[in-house]
C-alpha positions as CSV (number, residue, x, y, z in Angstrom):
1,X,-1.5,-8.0,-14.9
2,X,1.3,-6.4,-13.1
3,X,2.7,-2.8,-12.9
4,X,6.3,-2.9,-11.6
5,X,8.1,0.5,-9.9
6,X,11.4,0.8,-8.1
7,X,9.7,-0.2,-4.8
8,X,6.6,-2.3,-5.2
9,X,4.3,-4.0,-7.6
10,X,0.6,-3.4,-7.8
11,X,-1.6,-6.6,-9.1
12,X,-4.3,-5.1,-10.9
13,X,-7.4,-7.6,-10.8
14,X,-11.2,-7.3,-12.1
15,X,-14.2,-7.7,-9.4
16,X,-17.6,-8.2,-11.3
17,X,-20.5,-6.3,-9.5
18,X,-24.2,-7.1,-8.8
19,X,-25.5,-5.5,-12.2
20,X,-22.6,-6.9,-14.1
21,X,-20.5,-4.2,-14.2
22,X,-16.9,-5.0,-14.3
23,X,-14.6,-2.7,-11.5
24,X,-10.7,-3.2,-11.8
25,X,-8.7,-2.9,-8.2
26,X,-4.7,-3.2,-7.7
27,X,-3.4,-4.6,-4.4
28,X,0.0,-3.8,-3.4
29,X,2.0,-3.9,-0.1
30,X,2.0,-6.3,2.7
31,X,0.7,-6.7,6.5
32,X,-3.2,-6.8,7.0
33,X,-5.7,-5.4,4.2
34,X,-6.8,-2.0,4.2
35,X,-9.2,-1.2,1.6
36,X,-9.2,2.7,0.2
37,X,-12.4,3.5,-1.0
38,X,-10.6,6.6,-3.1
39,X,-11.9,9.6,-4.4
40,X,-14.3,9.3,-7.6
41,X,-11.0,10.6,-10.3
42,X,-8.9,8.0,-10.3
43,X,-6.7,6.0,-12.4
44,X,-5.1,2.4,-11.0
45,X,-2.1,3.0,-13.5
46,X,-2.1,7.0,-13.7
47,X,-1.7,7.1,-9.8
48,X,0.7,4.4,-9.1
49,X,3.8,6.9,-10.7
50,X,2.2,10.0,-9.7
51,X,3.6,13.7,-7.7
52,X,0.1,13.5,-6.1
53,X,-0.3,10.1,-4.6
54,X,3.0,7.9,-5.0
55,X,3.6,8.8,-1.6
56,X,0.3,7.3,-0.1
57,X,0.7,4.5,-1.9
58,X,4.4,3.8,-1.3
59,X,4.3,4.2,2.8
60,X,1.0,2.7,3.2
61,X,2.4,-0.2,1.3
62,X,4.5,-0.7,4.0
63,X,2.6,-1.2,6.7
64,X,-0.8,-2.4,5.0
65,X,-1.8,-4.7,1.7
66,X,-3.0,-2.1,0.0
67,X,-6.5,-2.6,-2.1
68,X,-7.9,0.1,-4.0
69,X,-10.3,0.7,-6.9
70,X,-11.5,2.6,-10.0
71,X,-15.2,3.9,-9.5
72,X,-17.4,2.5,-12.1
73,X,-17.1,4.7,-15.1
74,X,-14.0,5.9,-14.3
75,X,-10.0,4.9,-14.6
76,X,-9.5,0.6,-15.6
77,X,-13.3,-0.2,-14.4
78,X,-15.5,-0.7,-17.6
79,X,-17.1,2.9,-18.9
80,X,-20.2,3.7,-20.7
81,X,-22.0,3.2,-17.4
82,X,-25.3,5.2,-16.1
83,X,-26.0,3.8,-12.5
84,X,-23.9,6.1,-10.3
85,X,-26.7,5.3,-7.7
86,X,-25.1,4.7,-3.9
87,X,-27.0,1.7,-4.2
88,X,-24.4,0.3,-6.8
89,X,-21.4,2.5,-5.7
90,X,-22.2,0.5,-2.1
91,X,-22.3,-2.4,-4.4
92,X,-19.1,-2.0,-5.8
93,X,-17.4,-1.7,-2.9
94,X,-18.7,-5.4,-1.9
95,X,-17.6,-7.0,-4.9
96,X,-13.4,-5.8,-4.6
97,X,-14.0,-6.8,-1.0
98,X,-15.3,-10.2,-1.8
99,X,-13.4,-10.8,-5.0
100,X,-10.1,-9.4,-3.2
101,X,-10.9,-12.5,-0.5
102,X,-10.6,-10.4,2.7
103,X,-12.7,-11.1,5.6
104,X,-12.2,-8.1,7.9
105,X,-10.2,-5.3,7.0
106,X,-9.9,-1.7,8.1
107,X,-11.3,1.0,5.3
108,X,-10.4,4.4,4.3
109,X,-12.6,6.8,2.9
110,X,-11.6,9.7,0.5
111,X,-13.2,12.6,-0.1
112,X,-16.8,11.7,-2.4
113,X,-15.9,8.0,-0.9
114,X,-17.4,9.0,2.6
115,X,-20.9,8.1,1.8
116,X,-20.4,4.6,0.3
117,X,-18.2,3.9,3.2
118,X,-20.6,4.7,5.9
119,X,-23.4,3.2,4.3
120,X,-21.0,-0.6,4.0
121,X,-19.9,-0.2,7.6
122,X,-23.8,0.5,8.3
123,X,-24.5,-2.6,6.5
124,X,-21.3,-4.7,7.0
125,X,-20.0,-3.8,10.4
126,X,-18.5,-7.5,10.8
127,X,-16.2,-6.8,7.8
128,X,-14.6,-3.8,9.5
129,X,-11.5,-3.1,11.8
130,X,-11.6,0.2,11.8
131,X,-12.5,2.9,9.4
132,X,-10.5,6.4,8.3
133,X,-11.7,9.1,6.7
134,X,-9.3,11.8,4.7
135,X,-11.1,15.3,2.9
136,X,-14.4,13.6,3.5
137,X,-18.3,13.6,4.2
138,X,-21.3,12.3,4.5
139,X,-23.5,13.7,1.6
140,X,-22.8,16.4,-1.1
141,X,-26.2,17.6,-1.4
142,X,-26.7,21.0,-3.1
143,X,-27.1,24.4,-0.7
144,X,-30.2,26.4,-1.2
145,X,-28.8,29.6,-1.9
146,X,-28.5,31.5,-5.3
147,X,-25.3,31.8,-5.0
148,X,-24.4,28.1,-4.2
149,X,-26.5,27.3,-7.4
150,X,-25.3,29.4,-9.8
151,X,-21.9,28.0,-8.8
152,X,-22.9,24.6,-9.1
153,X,-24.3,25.3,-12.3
154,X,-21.2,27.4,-13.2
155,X,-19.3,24.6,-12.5
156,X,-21.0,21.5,-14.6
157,X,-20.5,24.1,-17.8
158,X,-16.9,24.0,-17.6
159,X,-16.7,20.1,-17.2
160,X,-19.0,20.3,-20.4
161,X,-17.2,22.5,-22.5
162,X,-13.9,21.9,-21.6
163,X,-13.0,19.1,-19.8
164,X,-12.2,16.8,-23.3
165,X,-10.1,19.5,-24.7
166,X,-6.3,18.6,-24.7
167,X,-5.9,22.4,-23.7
168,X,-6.2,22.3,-19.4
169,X,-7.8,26.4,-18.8
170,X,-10.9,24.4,-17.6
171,X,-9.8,22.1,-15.8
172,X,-6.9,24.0,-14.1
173,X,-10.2,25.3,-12.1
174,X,-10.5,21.9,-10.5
175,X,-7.3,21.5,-10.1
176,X,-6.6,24.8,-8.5
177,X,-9.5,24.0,-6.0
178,X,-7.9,20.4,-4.9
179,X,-4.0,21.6,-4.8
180,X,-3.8,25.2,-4.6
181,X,-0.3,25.1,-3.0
182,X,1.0,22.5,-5.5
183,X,3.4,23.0,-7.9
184,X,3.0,23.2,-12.0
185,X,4.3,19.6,-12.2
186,X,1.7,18.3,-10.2
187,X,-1.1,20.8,-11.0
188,X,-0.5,19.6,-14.5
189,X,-0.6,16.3,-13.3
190,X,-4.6,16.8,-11.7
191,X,-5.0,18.4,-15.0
192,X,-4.3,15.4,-17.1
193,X,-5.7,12.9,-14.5
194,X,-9.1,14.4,-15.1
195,X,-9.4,13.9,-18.6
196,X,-7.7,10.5,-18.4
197,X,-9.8,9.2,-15.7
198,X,-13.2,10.3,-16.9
199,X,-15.0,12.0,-20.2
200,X,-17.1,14.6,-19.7
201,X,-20.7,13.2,-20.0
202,X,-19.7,10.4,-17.1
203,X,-18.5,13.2,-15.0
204,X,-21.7,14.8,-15.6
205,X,-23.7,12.2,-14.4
206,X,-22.1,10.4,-11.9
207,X,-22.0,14.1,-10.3
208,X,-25.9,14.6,-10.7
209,X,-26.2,11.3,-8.4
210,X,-23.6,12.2,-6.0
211,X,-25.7,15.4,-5.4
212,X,-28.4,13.5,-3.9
213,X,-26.4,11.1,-2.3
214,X,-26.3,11.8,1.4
215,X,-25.6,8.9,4.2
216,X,-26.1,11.0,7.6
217,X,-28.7,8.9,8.8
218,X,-26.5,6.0,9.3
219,X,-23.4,7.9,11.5
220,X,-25.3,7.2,14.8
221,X,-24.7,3.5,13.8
222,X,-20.9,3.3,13.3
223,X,-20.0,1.8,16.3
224,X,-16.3,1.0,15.4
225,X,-12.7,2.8,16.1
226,X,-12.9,6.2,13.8
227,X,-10.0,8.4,13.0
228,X,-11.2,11.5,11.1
229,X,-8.7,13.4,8.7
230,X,-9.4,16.7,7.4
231,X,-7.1,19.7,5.9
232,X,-8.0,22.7,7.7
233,X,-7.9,24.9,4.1
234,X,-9.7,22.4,2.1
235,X,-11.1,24.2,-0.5
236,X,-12.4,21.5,-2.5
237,X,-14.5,19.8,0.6
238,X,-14.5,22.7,3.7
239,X,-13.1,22.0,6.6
240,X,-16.4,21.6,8.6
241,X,-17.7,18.9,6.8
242,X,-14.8,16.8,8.3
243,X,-15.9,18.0,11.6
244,X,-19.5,17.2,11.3
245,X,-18.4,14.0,10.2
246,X,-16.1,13.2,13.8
247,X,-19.3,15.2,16.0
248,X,-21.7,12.6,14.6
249,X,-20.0,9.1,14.8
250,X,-19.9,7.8,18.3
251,X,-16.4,7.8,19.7
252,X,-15.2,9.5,16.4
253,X,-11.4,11.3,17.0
254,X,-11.2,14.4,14.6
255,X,-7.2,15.1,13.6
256,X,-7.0,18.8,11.6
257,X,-4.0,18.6,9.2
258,X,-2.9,22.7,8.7
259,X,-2.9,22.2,5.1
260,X,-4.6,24.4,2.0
261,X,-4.6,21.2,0.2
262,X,-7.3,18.7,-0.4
263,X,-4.6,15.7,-1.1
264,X,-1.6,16.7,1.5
265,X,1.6,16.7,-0.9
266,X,5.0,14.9,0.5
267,X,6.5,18.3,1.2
268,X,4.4,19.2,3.6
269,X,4.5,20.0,7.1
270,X,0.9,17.9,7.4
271,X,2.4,15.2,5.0
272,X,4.3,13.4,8.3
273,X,1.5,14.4,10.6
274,X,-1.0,12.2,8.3
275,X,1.2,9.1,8.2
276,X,2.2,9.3,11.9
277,X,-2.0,9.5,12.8
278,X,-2.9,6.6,9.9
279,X,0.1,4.5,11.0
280,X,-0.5,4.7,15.0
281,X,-4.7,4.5,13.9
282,X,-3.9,1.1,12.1
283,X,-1.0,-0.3,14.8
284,X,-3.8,-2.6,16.5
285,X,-4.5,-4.3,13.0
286,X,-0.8,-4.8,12.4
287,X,-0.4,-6.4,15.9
288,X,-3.2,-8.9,15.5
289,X,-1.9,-9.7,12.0
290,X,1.6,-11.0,13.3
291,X,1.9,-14.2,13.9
292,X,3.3,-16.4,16.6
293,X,6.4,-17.9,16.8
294,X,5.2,-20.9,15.5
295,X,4.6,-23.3,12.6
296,X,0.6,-23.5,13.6
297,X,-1.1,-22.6,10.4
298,X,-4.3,-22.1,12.5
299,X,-2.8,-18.5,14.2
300,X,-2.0,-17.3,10.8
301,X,-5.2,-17.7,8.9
302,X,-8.4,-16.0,8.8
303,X,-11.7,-18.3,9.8
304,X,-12.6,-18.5,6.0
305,X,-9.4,-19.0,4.9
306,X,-9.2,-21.9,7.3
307,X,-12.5,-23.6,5.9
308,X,-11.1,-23.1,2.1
309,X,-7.8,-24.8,3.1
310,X,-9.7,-27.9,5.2
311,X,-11.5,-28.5,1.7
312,X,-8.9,-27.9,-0.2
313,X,-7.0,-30.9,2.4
314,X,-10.1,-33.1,1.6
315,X,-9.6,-33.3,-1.9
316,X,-12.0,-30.6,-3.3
317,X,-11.3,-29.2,-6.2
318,X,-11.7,-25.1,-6.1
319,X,-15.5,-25.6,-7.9
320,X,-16.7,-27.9,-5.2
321,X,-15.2,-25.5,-2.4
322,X,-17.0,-22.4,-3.8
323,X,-20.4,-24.6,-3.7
324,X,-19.8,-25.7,-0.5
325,X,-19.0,-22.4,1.1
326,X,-21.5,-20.2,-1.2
327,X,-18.5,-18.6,-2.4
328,X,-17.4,-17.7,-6.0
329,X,-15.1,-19.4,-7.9
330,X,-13.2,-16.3,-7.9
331,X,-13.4,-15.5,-4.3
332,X,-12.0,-19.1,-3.5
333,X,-9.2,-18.9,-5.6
334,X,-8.5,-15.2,-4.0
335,X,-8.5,-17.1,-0.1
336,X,-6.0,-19.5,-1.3
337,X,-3.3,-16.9,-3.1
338,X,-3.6,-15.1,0.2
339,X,-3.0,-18.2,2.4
340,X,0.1,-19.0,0.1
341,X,1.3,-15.2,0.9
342,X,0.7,-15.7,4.4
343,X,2.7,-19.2,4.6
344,X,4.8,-17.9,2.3
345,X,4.5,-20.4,-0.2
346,X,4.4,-19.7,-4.3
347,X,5.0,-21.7,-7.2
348,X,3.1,-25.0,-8.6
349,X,3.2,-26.8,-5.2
350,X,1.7,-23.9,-2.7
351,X,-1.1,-25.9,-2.4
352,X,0.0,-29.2,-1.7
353,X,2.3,-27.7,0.8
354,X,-0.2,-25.5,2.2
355,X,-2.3,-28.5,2.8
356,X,0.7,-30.2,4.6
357,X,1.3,-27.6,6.8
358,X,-2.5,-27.6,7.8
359,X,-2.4,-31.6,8.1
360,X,0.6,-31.6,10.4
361,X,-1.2,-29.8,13.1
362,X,-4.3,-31.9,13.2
């Protein structure tokens, strides 16, 4: 399924995770795969048009494949769901990755992303390139204090009474907390994201397990390039979580964006700071990912893309490859549609020529 715009096309796929819940990702763009593990609202088709994030997605396009997904319970990804657990969250995260076909990609963490990304780079620091993180952190537990509790439980009363209602009073609160400089096109946007990405009793929930989510433990063990983005009037997630963040992963570079926003709008001063930063961040991805100035199919391939093709060149049938490998089905078939983009083959005969190319180098 396909979503067309004036300047790109997202594919929007299903991933199945390890308790069966179904999570639906888009992948758009082109150059090596970066993998945004976005903010819990979110809305695969919502976004794509959106004042808020159409310009992420359009100029990170460019430079990257872009893969990113609906949290379980939330958006395209199946509802009804009560694990919000890290555990599954994590879990999530490994079936786009696997079902996407990528074998090393750099991530980017948004905001309530932060934990689930430092706990799969903890786990799964042979998948990474590099790993960015924008308005994030590394738990959300709840402060001690009265008056961080009766806030807390100020706040979970308006999502119950009136974040269903097709009236936006309560959820202009949320909204006014994420863009406060934003216009009334795009607050109203926020406004209408919220109650189409989520109902009220998921956001209750998956909120009550966020609260006790909290991945610090595992910073000390991210041992890969980090760029750390934070707005410095982030009202929605302060400022100094972003800094504890960059303090406590080893090497860890800490860029302040002078912003009030929590998502930097594309009319802002901090707008071209953020892309330069993410673009020049990413630049050694996109110079590995070129390849040479030749026809060997070997330079232009991952190592498991390889394997799949050299099957595939033996006569195995995309069943016998996933047994062979311990792959999915689903996985395999994702390795070849990326080694027809690559050799830029499409039609009924990318694989037989695909398999030429790889026999005229042995």
């Amino acid at each position: 399924m396909t979503t067309g715009s004036a300047v790109a096309v997202q594919d929007i796929r299903f991933a199945r995770s390890a308790d069966g819940v179904g999570i639906a990702y888009a992948v758009h763009g082109n150059g090596p795969p970066l993998l945004m593990d976005k903010s819990w609202l979110s809305h695969l088709q919502f976004d794509w048009q959106s004042p808020i994030w159409r310009h992420y997605l359009v100029e990170l396009g460019k430079i990257m494949t872009v893969i990113r997904y609906d949290e379980r319970g939330y958006g395209l990804s199946d509802r009804n769901v009560s694990d919000h657990s890290l555990e599954a969250r994590v879990a999530d995260l490994e079936a786009v990755a696997d079902d996407a076909g990528v074998d090393r990609f750099a991530m980017l963490a948004m905001a309530q992303g932060g934990p689930v990304a430092i706990e799969y780079a903890a786990r799964h620091p042979e998948r990474l390139t590099r790993l960015i993180f924008y308005g994030s952190f590394a738990g959300d537990q709840l402060a001690t204090s009265p008056e961080d509790v009766e806030l807390y439980e100020a706040m979970g009363a308006m999502i119950r009474a009136g974040w269903s209602r097709p009236t936006s009073e309560f959820r202009r609160v949320f909204t006014s907390m994420m863009i406060p400089g934003g216009t009334e096109e795009q607050m109203r946007w926020i406004d209408d994201l919220q109650r189409m990405a989520v109902d009220a009793e998921t956001a209750m929930h998956a909120r009550s397990h966020r609260l006790v989510t909290d991945s610090s433990a595992r910073l000390s063990e991210l041992k890969l390039p980090t760029l750390v983005l934070h707005s410095r009037g982030d009202r929605a997630q302060p400022y100094q979580r972003g800094r504890d963040l960059a303090a406590r992963i080893p090497g860890a570079r800490l860029v302040t964006l002078e912003s009030i926003n929590h998502i930097v709008l594309a009319d802002e001063p901090a707008w071209p700071v953020f892309l330069d930063e993410v673009t020049q961040f990413l630049a050694p991805d996109r110079a590995t990912a070129v390849p040479a100035a030749t026809d060997d199919v070997t330079s232009m391939l991952s190592p498991r893309e390889l394997d799949v093709l050299r099957l595939a060149a033996e006569g195995h049938a995309n069943d016998a490859i996933a047994a062979e490998l311990v792959l999915s089905v689903r996985t395999v078939e994702r390795h070849l549609q990326n080694v027809y983009a690559k050799l830029g083959l499409q039609g009924r005969n990318a694989r037989t020529a695909a398999v030429a190319r790889l026999l005229a180098r042995a």
